[in-house]
C-alpha positions as CSV (number, residue, x, y, z in Angstrom):
1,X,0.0,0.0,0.0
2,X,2.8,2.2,0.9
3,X,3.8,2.3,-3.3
4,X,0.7,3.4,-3.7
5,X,1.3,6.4,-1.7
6,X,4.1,7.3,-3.3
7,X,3.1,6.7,-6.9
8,X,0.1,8.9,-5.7
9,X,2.3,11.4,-4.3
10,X,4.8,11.5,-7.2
11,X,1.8,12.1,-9.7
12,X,0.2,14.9,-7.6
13,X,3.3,16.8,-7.1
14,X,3.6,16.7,-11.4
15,X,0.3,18.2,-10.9
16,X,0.8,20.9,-8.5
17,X,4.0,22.3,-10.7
18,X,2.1,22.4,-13.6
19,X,-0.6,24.0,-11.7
20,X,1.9,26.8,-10.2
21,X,3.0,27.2,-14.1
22,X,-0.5,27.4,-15.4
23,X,-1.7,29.8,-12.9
24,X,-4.1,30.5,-10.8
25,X,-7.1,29.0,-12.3
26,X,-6.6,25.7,-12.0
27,X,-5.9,25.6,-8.1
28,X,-9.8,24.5,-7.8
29,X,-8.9,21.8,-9.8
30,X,-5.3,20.9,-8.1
31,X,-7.2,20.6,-4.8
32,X,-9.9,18.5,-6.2
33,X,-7.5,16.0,-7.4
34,X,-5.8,15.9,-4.2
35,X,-9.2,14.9,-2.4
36,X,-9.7,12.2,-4.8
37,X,-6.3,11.0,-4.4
38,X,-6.9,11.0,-0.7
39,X,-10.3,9.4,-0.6
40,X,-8.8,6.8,-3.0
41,X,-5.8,5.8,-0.4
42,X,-8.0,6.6,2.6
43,X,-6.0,9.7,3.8
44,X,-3.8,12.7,1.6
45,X,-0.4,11.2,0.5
46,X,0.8,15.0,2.1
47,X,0.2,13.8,5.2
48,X,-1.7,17.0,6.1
49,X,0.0,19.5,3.9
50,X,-3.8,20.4,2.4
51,X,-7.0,20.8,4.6
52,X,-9.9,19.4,3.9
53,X,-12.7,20.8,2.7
54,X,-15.3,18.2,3.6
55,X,-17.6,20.6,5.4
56,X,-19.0,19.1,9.4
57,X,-22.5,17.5,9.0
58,X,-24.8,16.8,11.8
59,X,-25.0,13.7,12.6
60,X,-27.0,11.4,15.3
61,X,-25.1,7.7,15.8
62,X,-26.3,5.4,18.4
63,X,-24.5,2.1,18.3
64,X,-25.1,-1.2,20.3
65,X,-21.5,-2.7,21.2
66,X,-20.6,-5.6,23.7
67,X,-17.4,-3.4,24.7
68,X,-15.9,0.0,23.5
69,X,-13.0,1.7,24.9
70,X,-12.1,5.8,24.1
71,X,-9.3,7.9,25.7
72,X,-11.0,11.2,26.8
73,X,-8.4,14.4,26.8
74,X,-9.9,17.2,28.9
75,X,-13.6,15.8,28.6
76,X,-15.9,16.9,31.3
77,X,-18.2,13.8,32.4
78,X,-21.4,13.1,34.0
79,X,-21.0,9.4,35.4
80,X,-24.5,8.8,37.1
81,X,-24.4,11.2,39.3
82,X,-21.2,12.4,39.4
83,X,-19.6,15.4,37.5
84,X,-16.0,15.1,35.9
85,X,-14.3,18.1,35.3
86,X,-11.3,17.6,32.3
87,X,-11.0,14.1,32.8
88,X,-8.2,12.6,31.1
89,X,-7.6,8.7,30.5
90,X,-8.9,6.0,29.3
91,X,-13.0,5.2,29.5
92,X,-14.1,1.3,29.6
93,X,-17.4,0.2,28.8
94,X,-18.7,-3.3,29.4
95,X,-22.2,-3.6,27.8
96,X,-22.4,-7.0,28.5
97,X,-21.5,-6.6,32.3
98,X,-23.3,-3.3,32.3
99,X,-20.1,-1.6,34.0
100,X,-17.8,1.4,32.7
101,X,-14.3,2.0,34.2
102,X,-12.2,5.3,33.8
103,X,-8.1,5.1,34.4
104,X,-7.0,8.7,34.9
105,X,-3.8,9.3,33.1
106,X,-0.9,10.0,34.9
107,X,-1.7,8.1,37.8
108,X,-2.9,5.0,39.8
109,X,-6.5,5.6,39.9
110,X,-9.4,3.7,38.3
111,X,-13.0,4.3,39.2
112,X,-15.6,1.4,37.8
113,X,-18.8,1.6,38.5
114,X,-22.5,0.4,37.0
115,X,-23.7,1.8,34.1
116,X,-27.0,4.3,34.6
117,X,-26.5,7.1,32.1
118,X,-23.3,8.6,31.3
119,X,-22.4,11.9,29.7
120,X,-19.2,12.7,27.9
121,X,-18.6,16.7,26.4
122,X,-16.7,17.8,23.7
123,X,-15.6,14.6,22.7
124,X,-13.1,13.9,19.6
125,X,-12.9,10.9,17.7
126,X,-10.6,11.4,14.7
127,X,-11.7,7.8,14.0
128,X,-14.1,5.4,14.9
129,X,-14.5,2.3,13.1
130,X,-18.2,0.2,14.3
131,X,-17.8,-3.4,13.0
132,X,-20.9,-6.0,12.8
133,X,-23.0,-4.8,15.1
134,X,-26.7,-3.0,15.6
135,X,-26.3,0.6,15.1
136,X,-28.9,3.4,13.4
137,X,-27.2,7.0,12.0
138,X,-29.7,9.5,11.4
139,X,-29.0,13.1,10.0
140,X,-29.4,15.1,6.4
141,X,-26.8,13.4,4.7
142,X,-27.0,9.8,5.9
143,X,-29.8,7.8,7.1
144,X,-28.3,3.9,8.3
145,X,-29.9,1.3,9.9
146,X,-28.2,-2.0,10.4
147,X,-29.1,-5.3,12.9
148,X,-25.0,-6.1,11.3
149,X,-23.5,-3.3,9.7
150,X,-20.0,-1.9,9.9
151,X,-19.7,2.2,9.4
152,X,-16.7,3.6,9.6
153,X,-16.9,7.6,11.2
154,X,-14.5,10.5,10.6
155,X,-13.9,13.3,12.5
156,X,-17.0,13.0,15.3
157,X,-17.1,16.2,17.6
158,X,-19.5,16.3,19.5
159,X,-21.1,14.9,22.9
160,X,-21.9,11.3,23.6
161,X,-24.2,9.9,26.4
162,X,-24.0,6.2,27.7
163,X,-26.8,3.5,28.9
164,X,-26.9,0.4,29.7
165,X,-27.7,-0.7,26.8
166,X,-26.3,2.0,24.0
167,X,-23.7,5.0,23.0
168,X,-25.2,7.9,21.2
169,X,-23.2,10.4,19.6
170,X,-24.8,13.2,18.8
171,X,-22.5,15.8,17.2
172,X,-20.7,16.5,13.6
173,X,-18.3,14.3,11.5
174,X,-16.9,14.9,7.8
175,X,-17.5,11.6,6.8
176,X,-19.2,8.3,7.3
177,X,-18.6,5.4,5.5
178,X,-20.6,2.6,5.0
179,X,-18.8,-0.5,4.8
């Protein structure tokens, strides 16, 4: 995969010099090339050197997993009834024991306790991949539903609340993929 990359980055710096010769007009052009070579490999052979220009959608995700683990950096949380204030670490959840665990970094503690409802804010996922399992996505763009789909989400900000049973993220992403 890593030839790909290359070849991909070889043929899009070509194209960027004879954009810079041709002018200005054809930068909408250069950068749309450069999106489709990045969508093609799954991420810009630039390795950030463009932004993208996938614009945030809202988006409403509630999955059904038997475990799921996140690391939290600065996230405030409501666990039951107990407020969090920039937690970071590592969150647990057990769906199949019902329990959730949280292993502040930088230190020896670890709190578990029984899932009721949990809250986390301003959460980041840059990527979350949702394999075989029961999940429903609801917003303008896409519309899921799935008793054994796998999605694939990009970019989620936004905040996510816990039960026993579920995780719903309810935020933005720039893309989802259906897989």
């Amino acid at each position: 995969m890593l030839d790909w990359k290359i070849l991909a980055a070889g043929i899009a710096a070509l194209i960027l010099v004879a954009a810079f010769v041709a002018g200005d007009s054809q930068t909408n052009f250069l950068s749309d090339i450069i999106n489709r070579i990045g969508g093609f490999l799954g991420s810009s052979p630039f390795g950030g050197l463009f932004s993208s220009t996938e614009e945030p959608q809202p988006v409403d995700i509630i999955i059904y997993p038997e475990n799921l683990s996140l690391h939290l950096d600065k996230n405030n949380i409501t666990l039951n009834s107990i407020e969090l204030s920039e937690f970071t670490g590592d969150v647990s959840i057990d769906f199949s024991n019902k329990k959730i665990s949280l292993s502040q970094k930088g230190s020896q503690l670890k709190l578990t306790a029984p899932i009721e409802k949990v809250t986390i804010e301003g959460l980041k996922i840059p990527k979350l991949l949702a394999e075989n399992m029961r999940l429903e996505v609801v917003s303008g763009k896409y519309n899921i539903t799935s008793n054994n789909g796998t999605i694939e989400v990009f970019n989620f900000f936004g905040q996510a609340t816990i039960t026993p049973q579920n995780i719903e993220l309810m935020g933005n992403v720039t893309k989802i993929e259906r897989k």
